[in-house]
N, C-alpha and C positions, 0 to 999 in steps of 0.2 A: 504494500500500500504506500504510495507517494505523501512525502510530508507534508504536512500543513502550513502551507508556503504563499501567502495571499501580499496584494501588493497594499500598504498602506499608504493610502493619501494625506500626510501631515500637511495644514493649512493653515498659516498665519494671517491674520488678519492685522490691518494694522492701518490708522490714521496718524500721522505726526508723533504715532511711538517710536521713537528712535533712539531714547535713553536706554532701554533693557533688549531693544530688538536683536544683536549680536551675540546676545547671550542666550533666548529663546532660539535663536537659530543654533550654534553649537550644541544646545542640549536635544537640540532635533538630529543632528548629522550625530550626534555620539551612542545613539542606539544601537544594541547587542544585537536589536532586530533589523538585518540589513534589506531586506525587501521592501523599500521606500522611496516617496518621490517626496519632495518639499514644498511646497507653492506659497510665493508671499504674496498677498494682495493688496494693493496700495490702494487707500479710500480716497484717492485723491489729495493726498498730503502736500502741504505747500514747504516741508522739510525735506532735503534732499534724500528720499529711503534705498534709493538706488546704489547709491554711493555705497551702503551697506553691505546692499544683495550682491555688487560685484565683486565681493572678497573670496567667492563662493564659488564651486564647481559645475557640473551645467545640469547636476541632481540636484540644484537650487530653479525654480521657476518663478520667474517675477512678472507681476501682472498690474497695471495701475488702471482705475477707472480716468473715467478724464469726465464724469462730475461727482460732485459728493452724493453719498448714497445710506441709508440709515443700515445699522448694524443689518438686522435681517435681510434688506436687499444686499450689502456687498457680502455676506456671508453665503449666501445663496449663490452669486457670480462667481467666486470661489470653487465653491462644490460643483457649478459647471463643469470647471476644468481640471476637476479631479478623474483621473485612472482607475484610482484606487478601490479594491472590495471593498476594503474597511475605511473609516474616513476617521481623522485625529484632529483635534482643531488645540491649536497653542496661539494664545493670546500673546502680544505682542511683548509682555510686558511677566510672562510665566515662566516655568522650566517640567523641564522633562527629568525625571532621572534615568539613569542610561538603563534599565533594564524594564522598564516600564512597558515596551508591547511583546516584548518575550514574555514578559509575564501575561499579558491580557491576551493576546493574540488565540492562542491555543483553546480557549473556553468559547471562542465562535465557532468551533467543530460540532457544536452541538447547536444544529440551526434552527432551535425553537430561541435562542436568542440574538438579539437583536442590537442591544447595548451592553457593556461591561464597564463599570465606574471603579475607580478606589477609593481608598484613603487618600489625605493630602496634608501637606501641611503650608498652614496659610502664616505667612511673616509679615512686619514690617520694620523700619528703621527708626525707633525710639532713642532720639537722645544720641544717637549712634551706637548706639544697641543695637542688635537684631532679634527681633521677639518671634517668637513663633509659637502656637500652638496646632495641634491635631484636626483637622475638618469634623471626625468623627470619634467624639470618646469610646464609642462602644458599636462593635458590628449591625449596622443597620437593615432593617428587613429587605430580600431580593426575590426575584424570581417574577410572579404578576404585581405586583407593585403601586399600581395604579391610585387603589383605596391612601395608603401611605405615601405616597407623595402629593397627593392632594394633602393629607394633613401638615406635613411636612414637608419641603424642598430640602434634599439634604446628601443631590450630588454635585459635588462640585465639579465645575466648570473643566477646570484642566484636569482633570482625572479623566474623564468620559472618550470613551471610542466606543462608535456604532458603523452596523451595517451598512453600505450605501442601500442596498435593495429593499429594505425594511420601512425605506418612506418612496420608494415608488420612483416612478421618471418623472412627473411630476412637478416641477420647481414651486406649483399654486401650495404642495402639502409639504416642505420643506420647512424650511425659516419664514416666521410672519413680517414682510416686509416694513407695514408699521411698526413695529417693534424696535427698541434701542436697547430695554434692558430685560425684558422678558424671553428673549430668542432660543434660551437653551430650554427652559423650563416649559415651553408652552409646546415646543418638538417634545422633550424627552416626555412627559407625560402622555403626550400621545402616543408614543411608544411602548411604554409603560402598558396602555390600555390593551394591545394589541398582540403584544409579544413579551417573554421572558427579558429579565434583567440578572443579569450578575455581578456581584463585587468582590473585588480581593481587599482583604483585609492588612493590607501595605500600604506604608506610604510610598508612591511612585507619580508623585510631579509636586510644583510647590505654586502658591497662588502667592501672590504681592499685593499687599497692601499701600497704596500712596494717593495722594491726591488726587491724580487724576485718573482712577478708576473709574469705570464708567457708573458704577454703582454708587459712586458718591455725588457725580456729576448730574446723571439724572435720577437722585435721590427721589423724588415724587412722582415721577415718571413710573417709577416700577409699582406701585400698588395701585396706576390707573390700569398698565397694562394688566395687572393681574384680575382686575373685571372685567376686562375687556375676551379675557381667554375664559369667561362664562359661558356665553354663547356659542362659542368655539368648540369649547368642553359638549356642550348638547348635540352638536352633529354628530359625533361619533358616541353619545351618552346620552340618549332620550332622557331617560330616569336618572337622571345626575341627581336631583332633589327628594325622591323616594329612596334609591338604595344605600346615596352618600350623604344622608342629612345632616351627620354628628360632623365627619370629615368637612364637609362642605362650610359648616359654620364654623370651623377652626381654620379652615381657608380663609373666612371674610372675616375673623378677628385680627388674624392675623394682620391682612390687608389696613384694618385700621387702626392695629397700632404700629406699621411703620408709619403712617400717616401720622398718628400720635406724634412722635419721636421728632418728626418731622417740622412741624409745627410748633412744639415744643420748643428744640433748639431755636427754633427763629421769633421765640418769644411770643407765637400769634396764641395766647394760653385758652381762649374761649373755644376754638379750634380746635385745638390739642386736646381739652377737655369733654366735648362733645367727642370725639375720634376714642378715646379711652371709655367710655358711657357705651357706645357702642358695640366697642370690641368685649364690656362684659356684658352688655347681654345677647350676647350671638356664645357665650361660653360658659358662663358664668363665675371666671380665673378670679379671686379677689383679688391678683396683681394689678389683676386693671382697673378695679375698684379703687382701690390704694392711689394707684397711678392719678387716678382723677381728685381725689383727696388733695394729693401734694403739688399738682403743680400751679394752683396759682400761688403755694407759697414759695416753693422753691427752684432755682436757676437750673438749667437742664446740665450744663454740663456737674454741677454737684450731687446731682441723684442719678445719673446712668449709669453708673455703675453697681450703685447698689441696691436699684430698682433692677436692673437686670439678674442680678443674681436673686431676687427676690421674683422674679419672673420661670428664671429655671428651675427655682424650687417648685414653687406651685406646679411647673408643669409635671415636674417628677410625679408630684405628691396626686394629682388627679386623670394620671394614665389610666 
């Protein structure tokens, strides 16, 4: 029987990241797993990215749009011109560790799956420190998954390789073009629905934490996308509201207390209060109760920490 030897499409995407991009690429070319093609895709960056890419051998592929394009549409133009069975996406600004699709590679030999995630360990530069903690403290549920990542989002981004065949030729069922910060989540759940997931329980890539993540960037942006992937959810999920009603309400607590948080920091506290009001009673967490209590006495950066840790408890405490 011939190895299981499939070609992997690694795909960066990248607008004006040019701070971490030579290092996201080195951790792509230093794979154990040598059946690989690289593709960078320039969002139209007004930074010179090319200058970069031609450090590179010609298993480097660069490709630039010539207008700017929202996350889910240039992530999409990418996956165009991918080869590859399996598809790898490295953010501009992430790393690979070098053994990461020798390990994941081999568990799509079993073609009831579709996606394989890991562990990750997410950093940033405090002080000049390097802080790092685990994506995941403890082995998360796999397999049809679907019910549990609606309650929770809790694969992260630079961990994940999927199937290309598993969303179809299709480019309309791909990545949601309106989307900037919801693109992986509102795919891999649909995934989720439809086919097997698997995780290894390694850390095998690392996420960065800095300012201009896009996650901080369109900070309110990501819990409108997240209603917006309601309707979206019912095409493929008639009964999304009869079968996932507990899930579903820890989906839209969730939603508004990033919205809380959100609000909060920017001091708008009637806002942030109504948003917390909300998110307990779609739950009924008495963090969020609490939450609505203190913030119009207190400044947001002095309670996010220890409202958040009063948030993990709870949630431990009413699994």
């Amino acid at each position: 029987m011939p190895a299981y030897n499939p070609l992997v499409s690694i795909i960066i995407n990248t607008h004006n990241s040019t701070e971490y991009l030579a290092e996201a690429i080195d951790s792509a070319y230093q794979q154990t797993y040598s059946n690989t093609e690289i593709i960078v895709y320039d969002n139209a960056s007004t930074k010179n990215v090319q200058e970069i890419t031609n450090r590179y051998d010609s298993r480097l592929k660069y490709f630039r749009s010539d207008k700017f394009l929202t996350l889910g549409g240039a992530r999409n133009q990418a996956l165009k011109l991918a080869k590859g069975e399996l598809i790898d996406f490295l953010d501009a600004d992430d790393l690979f560790l070098a053994h990461k699709l020798e390990t994941q590679v081999p568990l799509f030999q079993n073609q009831k799956v579709a996606l394989v995630f890991s562990n990750s360990e997410h950093f940033q530069k405090i002080d000049g420190e390097v802080v790092s903690k685990k994506a995941n403290k403890a082995a998360p549920a796999q397999g049809k998954i679907f019910g549990h990542l609606l309650k929770k989002y809790y694969i992260s981004w630079d961990s994940a390789i999927f199937r290309k065949s598993a969303i179809g030729h299709d480019p309309k069922n791909w990545f949601n073009e309106l989307f900037n910060s919801c693109t992986d989540y509102d795919l891999f759940l649909r995934l989720s629905y439809f086919h097997e997931i698997e995780y290894v329980d390694q850390i095998l890539s690392k996420w960065r934490s800095h300012d201009q993540n896009l996650s901080k960037i369109y900070s309110l942006t990501g819990p409108t996308e997240r209603l917006m992937m309601i309707p979206l959810i019912l095409k493929y999920e008639p009964k999304l509201f009869e079968k996932h009603a507990k899930n579903l309400s820890i989906y839209l607590a969730s939603i508004y207390s990033e919205q809380c948080h959100y609000y909060w920091k920017h001091s708008l506290k009637k806002e942030a209060i109504l948003c917390a009001l909300h998110a307990f009673f779609h739950t009924f967490r008495i963090s969020a109760l609490i939450q609505a209590v203190i913030i119009p006495f207190c400044p947001y950066r002095i309670a996010e920490k220890s409202y958040r840790l009063l948030e993990e408890f709870t949630e431990r405490f009413q699994r």
